[in-house]
N, C-alpha and C positions, 0 to 999 in steps of 0.2 A: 693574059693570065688565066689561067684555068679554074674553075673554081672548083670549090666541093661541093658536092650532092648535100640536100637537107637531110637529117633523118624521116626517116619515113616513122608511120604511125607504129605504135604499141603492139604486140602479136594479142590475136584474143587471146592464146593459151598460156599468155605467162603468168604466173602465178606469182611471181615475183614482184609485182609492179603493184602493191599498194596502194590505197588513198590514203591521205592524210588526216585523217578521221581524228576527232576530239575525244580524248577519253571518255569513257560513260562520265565520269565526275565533273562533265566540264559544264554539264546546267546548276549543279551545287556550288562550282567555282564560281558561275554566272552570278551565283544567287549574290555573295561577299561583296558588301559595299563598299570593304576596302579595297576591291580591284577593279569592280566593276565600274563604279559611280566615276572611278578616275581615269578610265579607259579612252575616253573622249567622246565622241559622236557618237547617235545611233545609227543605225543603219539607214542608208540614203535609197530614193528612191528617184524618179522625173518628176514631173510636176504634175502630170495625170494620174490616178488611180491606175493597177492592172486590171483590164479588161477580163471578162470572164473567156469571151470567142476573141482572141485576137486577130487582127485583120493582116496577113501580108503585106508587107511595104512591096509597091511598084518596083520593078529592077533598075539600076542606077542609070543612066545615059551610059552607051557603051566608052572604053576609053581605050584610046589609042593605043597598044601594046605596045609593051617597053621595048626599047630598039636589045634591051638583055634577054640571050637567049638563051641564057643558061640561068640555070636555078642558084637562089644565093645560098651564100657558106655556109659552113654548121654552125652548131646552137651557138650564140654569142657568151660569149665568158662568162661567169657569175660576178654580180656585183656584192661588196661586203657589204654587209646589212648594218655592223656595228665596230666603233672601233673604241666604243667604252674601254677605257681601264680603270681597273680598280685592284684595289688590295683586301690582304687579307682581315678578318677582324669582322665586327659587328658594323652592318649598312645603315645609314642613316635614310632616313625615307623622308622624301622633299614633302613638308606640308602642301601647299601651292605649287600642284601638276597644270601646267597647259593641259588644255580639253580639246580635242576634236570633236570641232561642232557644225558637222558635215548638217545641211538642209536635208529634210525628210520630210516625207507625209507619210502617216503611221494608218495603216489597213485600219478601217470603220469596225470590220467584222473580223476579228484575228480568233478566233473558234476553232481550231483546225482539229479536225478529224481521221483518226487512225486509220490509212488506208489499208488493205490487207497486201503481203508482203508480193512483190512481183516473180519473185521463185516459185511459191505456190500458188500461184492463179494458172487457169485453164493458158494455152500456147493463145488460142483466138484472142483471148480477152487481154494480154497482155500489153498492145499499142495503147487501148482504150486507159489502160491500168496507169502507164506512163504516161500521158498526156495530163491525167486526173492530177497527178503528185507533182507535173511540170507546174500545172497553173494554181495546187497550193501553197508551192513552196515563192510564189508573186506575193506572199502573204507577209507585211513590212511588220517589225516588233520594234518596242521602244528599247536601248540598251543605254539611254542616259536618265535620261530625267525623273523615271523610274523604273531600274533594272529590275526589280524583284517583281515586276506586274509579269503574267502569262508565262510563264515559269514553263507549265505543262505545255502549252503551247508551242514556245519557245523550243521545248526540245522534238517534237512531232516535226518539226521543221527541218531541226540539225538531223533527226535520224531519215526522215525523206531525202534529202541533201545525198545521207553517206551510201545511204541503198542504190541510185540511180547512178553514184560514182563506181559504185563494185557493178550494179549493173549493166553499164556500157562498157566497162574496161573489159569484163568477161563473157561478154555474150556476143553473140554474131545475129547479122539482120535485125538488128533493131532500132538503129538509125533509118526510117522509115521516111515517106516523103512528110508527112501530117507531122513528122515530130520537129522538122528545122524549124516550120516559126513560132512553135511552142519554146523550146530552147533558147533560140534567140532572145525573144519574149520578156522569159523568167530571167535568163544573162543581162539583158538590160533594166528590169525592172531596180533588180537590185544594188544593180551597182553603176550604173550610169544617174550622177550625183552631184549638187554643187556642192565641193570642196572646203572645208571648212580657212577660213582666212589664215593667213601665212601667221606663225606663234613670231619671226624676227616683222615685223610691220615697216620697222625702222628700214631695214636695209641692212640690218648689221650682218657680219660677216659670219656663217655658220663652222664653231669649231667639231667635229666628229668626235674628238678626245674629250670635251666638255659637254657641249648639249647634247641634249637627250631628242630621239624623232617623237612626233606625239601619231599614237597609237588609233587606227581606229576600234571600237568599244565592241562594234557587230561585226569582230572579225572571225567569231567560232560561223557564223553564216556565212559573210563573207570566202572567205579562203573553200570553204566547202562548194561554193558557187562556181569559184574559179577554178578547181578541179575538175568539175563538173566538164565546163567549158572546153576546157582544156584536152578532155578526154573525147571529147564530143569531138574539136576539129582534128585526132588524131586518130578516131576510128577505121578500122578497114573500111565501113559501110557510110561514109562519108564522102558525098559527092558537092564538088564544089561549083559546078553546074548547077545543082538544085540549089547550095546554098547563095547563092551570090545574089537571089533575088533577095535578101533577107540579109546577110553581110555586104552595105553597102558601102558608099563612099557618107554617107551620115553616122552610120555604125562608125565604121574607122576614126572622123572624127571625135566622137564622144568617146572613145577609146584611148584616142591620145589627150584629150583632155585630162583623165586619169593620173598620169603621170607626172602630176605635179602635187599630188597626194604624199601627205610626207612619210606613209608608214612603208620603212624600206622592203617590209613582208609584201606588201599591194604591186609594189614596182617592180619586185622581181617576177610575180606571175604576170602582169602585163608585157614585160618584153619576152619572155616567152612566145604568150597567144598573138604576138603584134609579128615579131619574126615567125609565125607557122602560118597567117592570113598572108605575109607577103609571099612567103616560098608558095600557096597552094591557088591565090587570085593572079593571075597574069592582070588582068585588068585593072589591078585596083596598085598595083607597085609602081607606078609613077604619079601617082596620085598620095599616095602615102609618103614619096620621097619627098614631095613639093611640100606638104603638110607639113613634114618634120624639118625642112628647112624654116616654113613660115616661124615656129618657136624657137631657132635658133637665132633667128632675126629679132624675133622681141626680146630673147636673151640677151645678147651681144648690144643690141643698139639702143635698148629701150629700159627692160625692167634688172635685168642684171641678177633677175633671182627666177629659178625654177628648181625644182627639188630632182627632176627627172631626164638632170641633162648626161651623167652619166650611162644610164641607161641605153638612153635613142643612143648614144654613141656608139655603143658596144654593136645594136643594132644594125647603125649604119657601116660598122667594120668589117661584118659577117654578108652586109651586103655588095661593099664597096670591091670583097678580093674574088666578084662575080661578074663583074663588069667583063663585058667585051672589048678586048683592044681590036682598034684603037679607040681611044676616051669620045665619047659624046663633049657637045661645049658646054652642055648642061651640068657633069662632071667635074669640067674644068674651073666654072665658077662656082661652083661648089667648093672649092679647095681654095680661092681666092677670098671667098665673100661672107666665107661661115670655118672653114677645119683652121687658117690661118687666123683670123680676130678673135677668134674663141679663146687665144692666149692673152688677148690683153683683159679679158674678166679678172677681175679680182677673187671670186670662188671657184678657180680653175681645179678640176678635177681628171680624170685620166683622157688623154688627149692622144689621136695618133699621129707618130711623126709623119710630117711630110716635106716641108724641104729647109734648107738652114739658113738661106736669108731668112727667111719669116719667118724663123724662129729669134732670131738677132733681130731684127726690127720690132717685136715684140718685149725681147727679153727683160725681163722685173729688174727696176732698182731699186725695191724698197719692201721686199718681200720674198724672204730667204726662202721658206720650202718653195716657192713655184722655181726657184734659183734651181733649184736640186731635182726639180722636175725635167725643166728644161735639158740639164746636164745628162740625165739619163736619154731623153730625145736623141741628145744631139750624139751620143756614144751609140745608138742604137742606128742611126744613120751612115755614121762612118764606118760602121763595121758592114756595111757590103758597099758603101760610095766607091766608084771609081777612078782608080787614079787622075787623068783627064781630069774629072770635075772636081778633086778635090784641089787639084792645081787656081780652081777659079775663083771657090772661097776662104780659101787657108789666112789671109792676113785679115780681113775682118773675125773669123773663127776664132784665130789665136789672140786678135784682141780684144776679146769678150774673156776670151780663159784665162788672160794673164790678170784682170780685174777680179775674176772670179777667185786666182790663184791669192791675193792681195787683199781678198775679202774679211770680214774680224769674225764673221760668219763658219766657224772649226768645219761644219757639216759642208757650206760649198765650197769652201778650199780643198777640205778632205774629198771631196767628191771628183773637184777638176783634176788632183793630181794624180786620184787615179785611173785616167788615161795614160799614163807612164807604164801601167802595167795591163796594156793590152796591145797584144803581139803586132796586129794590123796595125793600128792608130801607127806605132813607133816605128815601122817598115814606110808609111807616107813621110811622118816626120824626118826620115834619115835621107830621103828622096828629094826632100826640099830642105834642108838642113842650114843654105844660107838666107833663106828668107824667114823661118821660124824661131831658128836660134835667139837673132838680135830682138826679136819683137818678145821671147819668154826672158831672155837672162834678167833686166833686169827686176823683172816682178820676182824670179827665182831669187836670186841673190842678196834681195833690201829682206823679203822674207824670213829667210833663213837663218837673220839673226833677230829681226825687231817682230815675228809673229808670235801671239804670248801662248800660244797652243804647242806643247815638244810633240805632241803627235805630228804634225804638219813641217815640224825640223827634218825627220824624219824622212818622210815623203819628199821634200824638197831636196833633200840631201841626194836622195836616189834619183830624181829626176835630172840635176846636175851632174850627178855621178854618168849618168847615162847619157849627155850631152856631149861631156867630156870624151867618153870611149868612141863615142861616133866621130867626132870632128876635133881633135886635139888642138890644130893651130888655129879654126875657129873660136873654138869655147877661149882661148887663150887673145885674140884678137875683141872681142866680145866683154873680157876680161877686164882689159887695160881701157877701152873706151866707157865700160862702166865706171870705170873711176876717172877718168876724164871728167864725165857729165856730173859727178858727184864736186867736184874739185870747182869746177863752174858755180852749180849750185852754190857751194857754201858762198863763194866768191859773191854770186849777186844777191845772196843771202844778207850777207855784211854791207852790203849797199844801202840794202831796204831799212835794214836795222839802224845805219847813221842816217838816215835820212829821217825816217822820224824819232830819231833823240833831235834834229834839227826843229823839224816842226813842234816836238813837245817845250821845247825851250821857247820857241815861240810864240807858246799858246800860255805859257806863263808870264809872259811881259804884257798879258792883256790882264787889264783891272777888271774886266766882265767877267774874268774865267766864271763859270759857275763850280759849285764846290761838288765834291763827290756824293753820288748818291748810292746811299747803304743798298747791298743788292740781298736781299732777302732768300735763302734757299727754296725754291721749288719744292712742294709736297710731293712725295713719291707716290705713286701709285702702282700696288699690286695685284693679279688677280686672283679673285678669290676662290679659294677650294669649295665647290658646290658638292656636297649630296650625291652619290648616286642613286637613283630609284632601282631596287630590287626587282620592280616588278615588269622595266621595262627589259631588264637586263634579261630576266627570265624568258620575256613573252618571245625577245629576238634569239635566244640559242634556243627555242623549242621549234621556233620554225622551221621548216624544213622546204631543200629547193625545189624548183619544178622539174630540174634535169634529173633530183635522186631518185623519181618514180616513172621517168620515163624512159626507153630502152629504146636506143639508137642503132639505126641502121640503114640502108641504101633507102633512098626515095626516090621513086620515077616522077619526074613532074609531070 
C-alpha cells in the first residue's frame, strides 16, 4: 500500500496562518470568578522547579529503525470535541461543576518582567532576546485556588506566549541550535503534569450527549504553549538531528501520558504534535508504536477507561495506511491483540474495520448504538470484499443480520436493512441467493407483520420484494417451508401448553401448595435532564483546530 507524504511545515511567508491568540479581554475574562474559579485545575508543572540554565538531556539509546520506509499518512482526521445538545431558551448553569485538579507547583517568584518586543531589538541580540522570554514564560500561575492573584503577571505571560508564536511562524533562522532545549524546557515545564483524577471514579459509562468534559482552568497558557510547540516542530529551520537529543524516548513518554486529560481542546493539539514527532524521528516510531499499544493494553484488559483512546487511534490509522507490504508480525498482532478486543470495551468509540469474523465474535448483545457501530463496519467491509471471501463468511454474516433484522431496536433493524439498498452487497447476495435466502426469509417475514416500527414494514417489504424478483421459485420454496416450521411450532406449542395444565393440576392436589405471592410493580427508573453548563459549551465552539492554522503540503522525510 503506498502511503501519503506528511505535510510538510508552514511557509514563513504565509500570512494566512494565524495563532490562536486570546483576546486582549481574556485576562479580565480570567479575572470572573464565575468562570474562572470553575474552570478546574491550575496549571501543572513536573515536580521540580524550572531551572534558570537548563541542562540538555543525554541523547536516547539509538533505536533500531523502523523496518517502514515510507513516511506515515496525512494529518489524522479531527476528533469532535463536543456532542452537547441543547435547545433553545434560557441555560441553566449546574451549581456543582467537576474541577480539574491537575498537581502543580506554583513559581516562588511569579514577578514577570516586560521584556522589550523581539521585532524591535537589534538582529544580534535577538537569540539572546528569545531565550530570555523562553525561560519566563517556565513561570507557573495559580488559576484555581486563587484566579484573581498575579492578574498583571498573568497576562506578561499570555502576551510573551503570543509574540514567540507570530515570531517563529513568521520569521526565518531563528530556530537556532541554543533555542531547542530552551523550548523543549518551557514545553515541558508546563505541561508535562499529573492529571487530575478521572470525574466518573466509579467506571461509569461516559455519555457525550449528557456529560460534560472538565475543562483545564490554565488553558488561555496552556493552548498558547501548544502552538508554540507546534510551530516550532513545523518550522523550516527545524532540524531533527539537533532535536532528538532533547525530544527523546522520555519526552514521548510524558507526552502520551497527556492523553488521558479529559479536556477534548488538550487532545486534539496532542495528536497533532504526536503525529509530526512520528513523521519527522525515524528513530523514535517504533518506540512510539510499542508505547501506544502498552495503553491500549491497560485499556482493553485492565482499566477499561481512558479518555484518549480515540485520538491514538486516528493516529495509528494515518500510520497504519504507511506500512510496507508485506505486514511485519508485529503488525499482525497488533490487529489480533489490540484493533480486534477493542470492540468488546464497553466505551467503544470510532474503530477501524478490519475483518468480519472479529467483528461477529465480538458483536454486542446488549448495547444498541455499538449494534449500529458494528453495522457501518461491516457495510464498509463489503463494499470492496471479494467475492471468493465473501463466499467464506456469508452464513455466519447473515446470521448476525437476520438477528439484527429481528431486533426491537428501530435504529439496528433500520440500519441492517439498509444493505438492501446497496448496489454491491445485492450483486453478492443474488450470487449466493440459495444459501442467504433460507437463512433472511424468515427473520424477513415474522417481522413484517409483528415489528411495531411501519418504518421497518417498509424496508422489509422491499427487501422481500427484492428477493422475490431475484429467485421466484426460491422465495416461493422458502415460502411454503416457512409455514411448515410455523405449523410445527404451534403444534409443539400445544404440547407444552397441555403439559403443564397437567402439571398445574398436579400441584393443586398437594395440601403444601404455598399461596400466591402479591408481586409488587418495580419502581421505574428514568434519566434525568441535567443542566447544561454555558460555559463549557462556549469554551469548546471557541476552540479552534490545529489543522485550521496549519497549511499542508509535500513533506520530504
Amino acid at each position: 500500500m503506498r502511503p501519503r507524504p506528511l505535510p510538510s511545515p508552514a511557509s514563513a511567508n504565509s500570512t494566512s496562518i494565524l495563532s490562536l491568540q486570546e483576546p486582549p479581554k481574556l485576562a479580565k475574562s480570567t479575572a470572573k470568578p464565575s468562570s474562572s474559579s470553575k474552570d478546574g485545575a491550575g496549571e501543572s508543572a513536573e515536580e521540580a522547579q524550572p531551572q534558570p540554565q537548563p541542562q540538555p538531556q543525554p541523547p536516547p539509546q539509538p533505536q533500531p529503525p523502523s523496518s517502514n520506509k515510507r513516511p506515515s499518512n496525512s494529518t489524522p482526521p479531527p476528533t469532535q470535541l463536543s456532542k452537547i445538545k441543547y435547545s433553545g431558551g434560557p441555560q441553566i448553569v449546574k451549581k456543582e461543576r467537576r474541577q480539574s485538579s491537575s498537581r502543580f507547583n506554583l513559581s516562588k517568584n511569579r514577578e514577570l518582567q516586560k521584556l522589550p518586543a523581539l521585532k524591535d531589538s537589534p538582529t544580534q541580540e535577538r537569540e539572546e532576546l528569545f531565550i530570555q522570554k523562553l525561560r519566563q514564560c517556565c513561570v507557573l500561575f495559580d488559576f484555581v485556588s486563587d484566579p484573581l492573584s498575579d492578574l498583571k503577571f498573568k497576562e506578561v505571560k499570555r502576551a510573551g506566549l503570543n509574540e514567540m508564536v507570530e515570531y517563529i511562524t513568521h520569521s526565518r533562522d531563528v530556530v537556532t541550535e541554543a533555542i531547542y532545549p530552551e523550548a523543549v524546557t518551557m514545553f515541558s515545564v508546563n505541561l508535562f503534569r499529573t492529571l487530575p483524577p478521572s470525574s466518573n471514579p466509579t467506571g461509569a459509562e461516559f455519555d457525550p450527549e449528557e456529560d460534560e468534559p472538565t475543562l483545564e482552568a490554565a488553558w488561555p497558557h496552556l493552548q498558547l504553549v501548544y502552538e508554540f510547540f507546534l510551530r516550532f516542530l513545523e518550522s523550516p529551520d527545524f532540524q531533527p538531528n539537533i532535536a532528538k537529543k532533547y525530544i527523546d524516548q522520555k519526552f514521548v513518554l510524558a507526552l502520551l501520558d497527556l492523553f488521558d486529560s479529559e479536556d477534548p481542546r488538550e487532545r486534539d493539539f496532542l495528536k497533532t504534535i504526536l503525529h509530526r514527532i512520528y513523521g519527522k524521528f525515524l528513530g523514535l516510531r517504533a518506540y512510539i508504536r510499542r508505547q501506544i499499544n502498552h495503553i491500549f493494553y491497560r485499556f482493553i484488559y485492565e482499566t477499561e477507561h481512558h479518555n484518549g483512546i480515540a485520538e491514538l487511534l486516528e493516529i495509528l490509522g494515518s500510520i497504519i495506511n504507511g506500512f510496507a507490504l508485506p505486514l511485519k508480525e508485529e503488525h499482525k498482532m497488533f490487529l489480533i491483540r489490540v484493533l480486534l478486543p477493542l470492540h468488546k470495551v464497553k466505551s467503544l468509540s470510532v474503530y477501524h474495520p478490519q475483518v468480519i469474523v472479529g467483528l461477529l465474535k465480538f458483536w454486542p448483545k446488549t448495547h444498541s448504538p455499538k449494534e449500529v457501530m458494528f453495522l457501518n463496519e461491516l457495510e464498509e467491509i463489503l463494499d470492496v470484499i471479494e467475492p471468493s471471501e465473501f463466499s467464506k463468511v456469508m452464513e455466519p454474516l447473515f446470521r448476525q443480520l437476520a438477528k439484527c433484522v429481528s431486533s426491537p431496536h428501530f435504529q439496528v433493524a433500520e440500519r441492517a436493512l439498509y444493505y438492501w439498498n446497496n448496489e454491491y452487497i445485492m450483486s453478492l447476495i443474488s450470487d449466493n441467493a440459495a444459501r442467504v435466502l433460507p437463512i433472511m426469509f424468515p427473520a424477513l417475514y415474522r417481522n413484517s407483520k409483528s415489528h411495531w416500527n411501519k418504518t421497518i414494514h417498509g424496508l422489509i417489504y422491499n427487501a422481500l420484494k427484492l428477493f422475490m424478483e431475484m429467485n421466484q421459485k426460491l422465495f416461493d420454496d422458502c415460502t411454503q417451508q416457512y409455514k411448515a416450521e410455523k405449523q410445527k411450532g404451534r403444534f409443539r406449542m400445544k404440547e407444552r401448553e397441555e403439559m403443564w395444565q397437567k402439571i398445574e393440576e398436579l400441584a393443586r392436589l398437594n395440601p403444601q401448595m404455598l399461596k400466591d405471592i402479591k408481586k409488587e410493580k418495580v419502581l421505574l427508573r428514568r434519566k434525568s435532564e441535567l443542566p447544561q453548563d454555558v460555559y463549557t459549551i462556549k469554551a469548546l465552539e471557541a476552540h479552534k483546530r490545529a489543522e485550521e492554522f496549519l497549511t499542508a503540503s509535500q513533506e520530504a522525510l
